[in-house]
C-alpha positions as CSV (number, residue, x, y, z in Angstrom):
1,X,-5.4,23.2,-7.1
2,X,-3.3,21.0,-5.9
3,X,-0.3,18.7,-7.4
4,X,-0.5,15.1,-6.1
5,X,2.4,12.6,-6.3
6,X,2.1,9.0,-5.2
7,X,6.0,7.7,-5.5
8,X,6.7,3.9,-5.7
9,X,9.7,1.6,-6.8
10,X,9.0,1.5,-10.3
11,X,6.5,4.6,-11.4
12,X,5.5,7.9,-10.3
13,X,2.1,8.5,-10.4
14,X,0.9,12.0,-10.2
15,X,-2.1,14.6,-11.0
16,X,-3.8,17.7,-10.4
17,X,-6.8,17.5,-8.5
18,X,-9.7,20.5,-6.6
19,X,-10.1,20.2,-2.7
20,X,-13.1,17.4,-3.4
21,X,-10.7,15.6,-5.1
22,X,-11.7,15.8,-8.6
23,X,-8.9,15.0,-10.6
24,X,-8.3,17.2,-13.7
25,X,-6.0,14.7,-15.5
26,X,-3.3,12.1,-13.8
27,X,-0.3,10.7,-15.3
28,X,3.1,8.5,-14.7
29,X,6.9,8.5,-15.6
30,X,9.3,5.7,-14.1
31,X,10.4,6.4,-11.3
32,X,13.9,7.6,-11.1
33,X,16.7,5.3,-10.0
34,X,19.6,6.9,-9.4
35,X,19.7,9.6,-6.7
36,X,17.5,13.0,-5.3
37,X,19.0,15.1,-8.0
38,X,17.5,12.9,-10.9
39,X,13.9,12.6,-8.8
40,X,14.4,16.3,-8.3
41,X,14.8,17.4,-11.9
42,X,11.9,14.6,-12.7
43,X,9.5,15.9,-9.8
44,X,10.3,19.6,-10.8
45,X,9.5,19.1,-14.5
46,X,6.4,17.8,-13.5
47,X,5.7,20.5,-11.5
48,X,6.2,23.4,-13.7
49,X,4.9,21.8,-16.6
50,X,1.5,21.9,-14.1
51,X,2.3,25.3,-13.1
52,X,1.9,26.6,-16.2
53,X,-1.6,25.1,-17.0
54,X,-3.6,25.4,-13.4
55,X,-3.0,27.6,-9.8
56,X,-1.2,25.5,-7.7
57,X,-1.6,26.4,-4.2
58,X,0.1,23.3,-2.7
59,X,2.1,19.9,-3.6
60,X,1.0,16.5,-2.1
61,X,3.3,13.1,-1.7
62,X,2.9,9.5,-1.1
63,X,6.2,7.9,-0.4
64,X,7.1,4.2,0.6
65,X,9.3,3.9,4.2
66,X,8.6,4.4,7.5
67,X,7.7,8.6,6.7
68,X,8.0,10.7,9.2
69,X,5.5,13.4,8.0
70,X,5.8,16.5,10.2
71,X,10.0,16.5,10.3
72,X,9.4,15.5,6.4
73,X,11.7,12.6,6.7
74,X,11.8,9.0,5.2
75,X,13.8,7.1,7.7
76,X,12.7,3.2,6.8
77,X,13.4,0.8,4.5
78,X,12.0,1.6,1.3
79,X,12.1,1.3,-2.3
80,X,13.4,4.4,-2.9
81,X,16.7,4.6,-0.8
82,X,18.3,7.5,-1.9
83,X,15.3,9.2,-0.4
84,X,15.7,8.2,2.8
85,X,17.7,10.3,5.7
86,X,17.4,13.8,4.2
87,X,15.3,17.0,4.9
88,X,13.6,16.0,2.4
89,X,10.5,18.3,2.9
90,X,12.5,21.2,2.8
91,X,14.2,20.1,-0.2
92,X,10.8,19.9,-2.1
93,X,9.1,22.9,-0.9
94,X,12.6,25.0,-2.3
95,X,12.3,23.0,-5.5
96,X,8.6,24.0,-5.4
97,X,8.8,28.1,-5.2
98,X,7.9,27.8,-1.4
99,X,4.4,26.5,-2.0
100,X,3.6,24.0,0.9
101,X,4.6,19.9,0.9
102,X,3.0,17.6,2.5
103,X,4.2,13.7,2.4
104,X,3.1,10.7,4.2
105,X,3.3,6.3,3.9
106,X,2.4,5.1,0.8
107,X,-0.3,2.2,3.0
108,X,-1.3,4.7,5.3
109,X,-2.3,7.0,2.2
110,X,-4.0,4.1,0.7
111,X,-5.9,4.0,3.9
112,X,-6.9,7.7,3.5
113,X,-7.8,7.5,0.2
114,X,-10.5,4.8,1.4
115,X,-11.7,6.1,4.0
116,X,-12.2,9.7,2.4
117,X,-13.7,8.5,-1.1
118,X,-13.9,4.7,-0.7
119,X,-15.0,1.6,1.2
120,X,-14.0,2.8,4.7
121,X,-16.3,5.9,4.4
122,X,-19.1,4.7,6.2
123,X,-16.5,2.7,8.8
124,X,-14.9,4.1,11.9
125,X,-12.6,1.3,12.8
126,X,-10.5,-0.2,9.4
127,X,-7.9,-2.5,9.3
128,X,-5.8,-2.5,5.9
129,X,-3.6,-4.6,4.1
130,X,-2.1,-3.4,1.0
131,X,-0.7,-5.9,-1.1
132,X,2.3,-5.5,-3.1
133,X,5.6,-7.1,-4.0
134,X,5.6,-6.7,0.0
135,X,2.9,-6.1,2.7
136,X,2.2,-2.8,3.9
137,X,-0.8,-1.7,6.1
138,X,-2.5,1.0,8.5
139,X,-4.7,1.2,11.0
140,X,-8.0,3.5,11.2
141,X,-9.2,3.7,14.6
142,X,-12.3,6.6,16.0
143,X,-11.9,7.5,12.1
144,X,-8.4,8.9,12.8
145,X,-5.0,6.9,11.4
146,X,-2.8,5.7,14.0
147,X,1.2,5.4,12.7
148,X,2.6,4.2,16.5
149,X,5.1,5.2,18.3
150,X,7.6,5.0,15.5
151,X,5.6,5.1,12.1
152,X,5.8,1.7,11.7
153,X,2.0,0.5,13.0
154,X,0.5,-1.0,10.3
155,X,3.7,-3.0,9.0
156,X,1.9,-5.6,8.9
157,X,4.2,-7.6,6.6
158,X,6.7,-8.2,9.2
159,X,4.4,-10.3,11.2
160,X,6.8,-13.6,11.6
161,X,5.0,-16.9,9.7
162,X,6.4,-20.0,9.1
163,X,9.1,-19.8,10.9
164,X,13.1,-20.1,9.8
165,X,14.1,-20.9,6.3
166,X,18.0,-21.0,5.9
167,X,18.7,-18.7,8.9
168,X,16.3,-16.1,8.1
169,X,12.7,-15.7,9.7
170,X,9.9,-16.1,7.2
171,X,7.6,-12.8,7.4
172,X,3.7,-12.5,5.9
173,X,5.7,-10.1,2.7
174,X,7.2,-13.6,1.9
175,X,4.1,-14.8,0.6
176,X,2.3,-12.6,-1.2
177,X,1.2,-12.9,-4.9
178,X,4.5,-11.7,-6.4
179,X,6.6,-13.6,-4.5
180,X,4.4,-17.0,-4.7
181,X,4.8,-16.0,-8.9
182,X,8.8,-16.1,-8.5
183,X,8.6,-19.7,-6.6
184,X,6.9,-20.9,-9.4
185,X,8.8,-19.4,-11.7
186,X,12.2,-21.0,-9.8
187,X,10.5,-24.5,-9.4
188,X,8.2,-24.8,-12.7
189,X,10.1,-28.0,-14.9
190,X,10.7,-27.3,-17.7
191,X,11.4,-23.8,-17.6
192,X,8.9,-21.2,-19.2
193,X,8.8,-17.4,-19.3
194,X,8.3,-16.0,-16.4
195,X,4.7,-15.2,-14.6
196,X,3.6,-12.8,-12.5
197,X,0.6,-13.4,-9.5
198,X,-2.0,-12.7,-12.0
199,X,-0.9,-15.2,-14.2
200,X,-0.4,-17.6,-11.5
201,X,-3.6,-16.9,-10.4
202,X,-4.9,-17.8,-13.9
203,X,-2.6,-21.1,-14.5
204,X,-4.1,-22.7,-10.7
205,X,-7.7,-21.8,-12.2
206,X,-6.5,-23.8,-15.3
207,X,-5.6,-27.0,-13.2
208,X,-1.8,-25.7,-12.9
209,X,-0.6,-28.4,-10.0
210,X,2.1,-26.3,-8.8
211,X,0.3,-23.2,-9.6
212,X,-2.9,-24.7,-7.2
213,X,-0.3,-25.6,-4.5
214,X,1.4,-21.8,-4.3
215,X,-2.2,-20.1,-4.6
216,X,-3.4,-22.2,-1.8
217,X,-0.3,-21.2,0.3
218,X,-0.8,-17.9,-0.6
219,X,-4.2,-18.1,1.0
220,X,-3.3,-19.8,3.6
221,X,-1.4,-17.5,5.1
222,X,-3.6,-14.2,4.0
223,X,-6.3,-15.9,6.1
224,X,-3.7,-16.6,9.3
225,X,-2.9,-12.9,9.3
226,X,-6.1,-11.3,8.6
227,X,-7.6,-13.7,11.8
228,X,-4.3,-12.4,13.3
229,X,-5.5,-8.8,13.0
230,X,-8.8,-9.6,13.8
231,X,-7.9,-10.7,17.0
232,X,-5.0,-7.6,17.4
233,X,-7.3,-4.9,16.7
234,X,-11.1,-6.1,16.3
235,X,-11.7,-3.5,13.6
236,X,-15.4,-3.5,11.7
237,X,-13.5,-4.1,8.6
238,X,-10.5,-6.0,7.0
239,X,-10.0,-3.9,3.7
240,X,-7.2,-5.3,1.7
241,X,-5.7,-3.0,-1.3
242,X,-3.0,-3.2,-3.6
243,X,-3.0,-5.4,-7.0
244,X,-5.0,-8.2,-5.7
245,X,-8.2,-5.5,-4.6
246,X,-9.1,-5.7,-8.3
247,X,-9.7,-9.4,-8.2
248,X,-13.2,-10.5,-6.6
249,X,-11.9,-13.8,-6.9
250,X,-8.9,-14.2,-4.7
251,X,-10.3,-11.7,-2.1
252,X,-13.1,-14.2,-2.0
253,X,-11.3,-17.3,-1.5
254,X,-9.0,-15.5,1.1
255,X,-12.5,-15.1,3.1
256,X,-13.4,-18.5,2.5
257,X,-10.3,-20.3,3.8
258,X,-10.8,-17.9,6.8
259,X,-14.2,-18.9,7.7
260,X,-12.8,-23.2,6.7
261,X,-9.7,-22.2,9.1
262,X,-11.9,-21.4,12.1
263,X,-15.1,-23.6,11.6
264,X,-14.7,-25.6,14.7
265,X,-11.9,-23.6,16.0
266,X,-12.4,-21.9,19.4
267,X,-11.0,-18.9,17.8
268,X,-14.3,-18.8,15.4
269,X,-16.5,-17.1,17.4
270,X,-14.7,-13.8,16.3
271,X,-14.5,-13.7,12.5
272,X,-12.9,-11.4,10.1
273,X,-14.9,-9.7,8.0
274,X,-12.7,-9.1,4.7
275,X,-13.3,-6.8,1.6
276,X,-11.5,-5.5,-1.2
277,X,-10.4,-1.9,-1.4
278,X,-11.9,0.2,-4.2
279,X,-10.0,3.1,-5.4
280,X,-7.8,0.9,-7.1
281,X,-4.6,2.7,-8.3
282,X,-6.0,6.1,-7.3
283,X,-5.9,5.3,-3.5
284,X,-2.5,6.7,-2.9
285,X,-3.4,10.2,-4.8
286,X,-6.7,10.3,-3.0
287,X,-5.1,9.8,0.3
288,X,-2.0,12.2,-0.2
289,X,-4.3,14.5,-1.1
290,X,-6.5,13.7,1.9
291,X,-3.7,14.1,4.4
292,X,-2.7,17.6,2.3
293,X,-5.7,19.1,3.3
294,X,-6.5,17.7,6.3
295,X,-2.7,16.6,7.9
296,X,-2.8,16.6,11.5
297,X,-6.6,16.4,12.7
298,X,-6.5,12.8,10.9
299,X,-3.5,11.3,13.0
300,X,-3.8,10.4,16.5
301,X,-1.9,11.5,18.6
């Protein structure tokens, strides 16, 4: 059996799961905020609490940062900084009794976890874009993930759009749900409580002006980089995961403004085709636990 954890900003997911990936039960704390010695004592807790109950034969992470997974280093910008620049495989697999650690990208384990058990298992050639309070992403090419040159293929969310805005260039992360919630929430007169993209998504449904304007940007600009992709890597597939994957709605108006974008358009005659990821919050345990068993003869090279 083996002990999965998929680490982000604000929780820790984690479970125990067979080699088929049949989860015996999965669970969450908040993810620690202070430094390794706290996520330490948390991750170790964890860990012999689940030692006591099944076999463990092996211990499986999903992390956020650029994740270098055969030194077993985060070296990137993340959420979690104090894990970042440490042997930090090492670290774990002492904390762990020796058994063996795996870790990789938090998108790129999404990925897995779709292609293993999800929409990308019939698919050789995936594109993803997992949506968060930031864009993330990974590419599946021959049915093997490609991380680039420096782990960072797939960060999709620095792709530069709309230009400069008070000295700093405007990236796709600037406009995904979250962060078209916190515009309204700075803009909306009078002030209210503040919304997140869900409830954005519900207030522009409602005939929320300012709500319809910041959903339709939001569009907008999912549609110019998923035609960007499209064009980048001509995949058989634009999955897109994260909170938004749950929503048939929004994935389907993100299609739609594609297809209105390029009717006419030269560009049209190659068109994304777009679906939403399935595994929901399980991607990232599915896909740590994927590249756990599997590691290397899933990368290229």
């Amino acid at each position: 059996m083996k002990l999965v954890f998929d680490v982000g900003g604000t929780a820790v997911k984690y479970g125990v799961a067979d080699e088929e990936g049949n989860y015996s039960f999965t669970d969450s704390v908040p993810t620690p905020q202070s430094d390794v010695e706290e996520f330490l004592q948390v991750a170790g807790s964890i860990f012999e609490k689940a030692a006591r109950e099944y076999a463990l034969d092996g211990v499986a992470f999903s992390f956020p940062g650029e994740v270098h997974s055969r030194e077993g280093v985060i070296k990137g910008i993340s959420a979690v900084e104090y894990l970042h620049e440490i042997p930090l495989k090492t670290i774990l697999e002492e904390r762990f009794g020796g058994l063996p650690v795996t870790m990789a990208n938090d998108a790129n384990c999404a990925a897995m976890g779709e292609l293993w058990k999800g929409v990308a298992k019939e698919y050789q050639n995936v594109v993803f874009v997992i949506c968060g309070t930031g864009i993330g992403g990974a590419v599946i090419e021959r049915g093997k993930l490609d991380k680039g040159v420096t782990m960072n293929r797939g960060e999709f969310g620095n792709f530069p759009m709309g230009g400069f805005k008070d000295g700093a260039l405007l990236s796709w992360s600037d406009y995904t749900l979250e962060k078209q919630a916190r515009k309204y929430n700075i803009r909306k007169e009078p002030a209210e409580a503040p919304i997140d993209g869900i409830r954005l998504d519900q207030l522009a449904l409602e005939g929320d002006l300012l709500a319809e304007e910041l959903m339709e940007e939001f569009c907008y600009w999912m549609a110019v980089g998923c035609i960007t992709l499209e064009f980048a890597f001509d995949p058989e597939l634009i999955a897109i995961g994260g909170g938004i994957s749950g929503n048939p709605g929004i994935i389907d108006r993100i299609q739609k403004t594609v297809v209105s974008m390029l009717k006419g358009q030269h560009q049209g005659y190659l068109m994304p085709r777009i679906t939403a990821c399935t595994n929901g919050s399980r991607a990232n345990l599915y896909g740590a636990l994927y590249y756990h068993l599997y590691g290397e003869k899933i990368e290229i090279e």
